[in-house]
N, C-alpha and C positions, 0 to 999 in steps of 0.2 A: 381723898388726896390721891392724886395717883403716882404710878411705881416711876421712877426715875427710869431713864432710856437705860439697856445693857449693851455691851456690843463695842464701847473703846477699842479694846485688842483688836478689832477686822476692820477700824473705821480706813485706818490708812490704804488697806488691801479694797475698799469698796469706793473710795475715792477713784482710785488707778483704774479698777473696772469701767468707774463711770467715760473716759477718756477711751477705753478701747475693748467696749461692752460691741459683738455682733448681731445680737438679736434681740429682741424686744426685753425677751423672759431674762436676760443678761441685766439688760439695764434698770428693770425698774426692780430686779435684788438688791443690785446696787444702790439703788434711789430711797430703797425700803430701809436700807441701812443707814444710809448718811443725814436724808431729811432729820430724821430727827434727834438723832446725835448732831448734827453739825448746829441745823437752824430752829432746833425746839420744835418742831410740827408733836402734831397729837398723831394714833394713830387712823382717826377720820380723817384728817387732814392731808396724810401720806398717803392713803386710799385713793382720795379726789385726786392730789395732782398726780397718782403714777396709774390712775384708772381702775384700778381694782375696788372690790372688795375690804373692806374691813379687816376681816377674818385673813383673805388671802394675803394681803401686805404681810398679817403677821406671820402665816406660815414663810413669805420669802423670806424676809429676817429672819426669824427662826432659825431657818434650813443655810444660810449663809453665817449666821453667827457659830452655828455648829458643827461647820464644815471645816472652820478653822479660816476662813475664807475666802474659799473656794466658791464658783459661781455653781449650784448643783441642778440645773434646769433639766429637768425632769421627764421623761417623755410620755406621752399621752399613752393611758391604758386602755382607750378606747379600740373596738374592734379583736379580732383574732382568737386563739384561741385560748385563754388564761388556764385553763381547768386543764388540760390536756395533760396523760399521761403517757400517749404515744403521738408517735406523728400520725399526718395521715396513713401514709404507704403500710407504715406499720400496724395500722389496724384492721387496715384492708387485709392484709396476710394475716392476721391474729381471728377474723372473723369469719375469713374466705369456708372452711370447712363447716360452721355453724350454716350458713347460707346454702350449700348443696341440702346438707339435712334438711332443714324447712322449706326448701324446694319440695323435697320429697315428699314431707309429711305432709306437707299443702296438696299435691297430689292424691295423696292418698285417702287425706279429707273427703274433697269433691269425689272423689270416687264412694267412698262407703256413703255417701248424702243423692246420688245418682246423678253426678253433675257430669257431662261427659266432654262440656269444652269449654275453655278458659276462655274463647274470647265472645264475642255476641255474633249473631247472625248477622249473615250480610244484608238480607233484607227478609220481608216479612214472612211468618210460613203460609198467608191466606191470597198471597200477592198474584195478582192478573195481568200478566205482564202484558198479550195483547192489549189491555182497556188503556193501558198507557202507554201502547206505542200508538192506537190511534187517537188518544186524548194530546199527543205529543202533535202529529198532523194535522188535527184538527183545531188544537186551539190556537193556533200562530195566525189563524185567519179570523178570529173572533176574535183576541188581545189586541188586533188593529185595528178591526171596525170600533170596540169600544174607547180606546186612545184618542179615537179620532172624532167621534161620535161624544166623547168627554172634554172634549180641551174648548168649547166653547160654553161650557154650563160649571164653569169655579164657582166657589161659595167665596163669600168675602167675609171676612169677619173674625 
């Protein structure tokens, strides 16, 4: 057998809403309450016609019956930073002196391991740079005869 609808006391307050409810999450609190107080819906039934869930028809009743009935549309907790004990700025200042330290020590690391520069070589230590500056004049005149020497012999397939 199931439980009898609760919620009389806010019916007339969820009525009024329905008439000059602004946003979606407004009106189908309002919808969640009256359906089946007014017209006996189940709560499947109030799900289907206000588009929810089951479950969440019953948190909007809920949250409206409890509110005294008040519409208490909720704002999405998605994003940002929930955990947070400082702002940002503030932990940039809270952390700025940890950060020279391990600056340092990082330094100091590479040094006792015999590392003498942070960043990588600009190019190789075996590198022949004439072979490449006449591999540079030289091949611009071969990469054409083969372009050209190529464009009649495609694979198909």
């Amino acid at each position: 057998m199931a439980r009898t609808a609760s919620g009389f006391e806010v019916l007339e307050e969820a009525k009024r809403l329905l008439s000059r409810a602004r946003a979606a999450e407004e009106l189908r609190q309002a919808q969640a309450v009256v359906l089946p107080l007014e017209f006996g819906f189940s709560m499947e039934q109030t799900a289907k016609a206000i588009g929810v869930s089951k479950g969440w028809a019953c948190q909007l009743r809920r949250r409206f019956i409890h509110s005294g009935g008040k519409c208490t549309v909720q704002q999405s907790a998605r994003g940002g930073r929930h955990r947070a004990n400082m702002s940002h700025k503030e932990e940039v200042a809270f952390l700025a002196p940890f950060f020279e330290k391990a600056l340092a020590s990082t330094y100091n690391l590479l040094h006792r391991h015999g590392w003498r520069k942070l960043a990588p070589d600009k190019r190789h230590p075996k590198v022949d740079i004439e072979a490449q500056e006449q591999w540079k004049k030289n091949s611009q005149d071969s990469s054409r005869k083969s372009t050209a020497s190529g464009q009649g012999k495609r694979r198909s397939g």
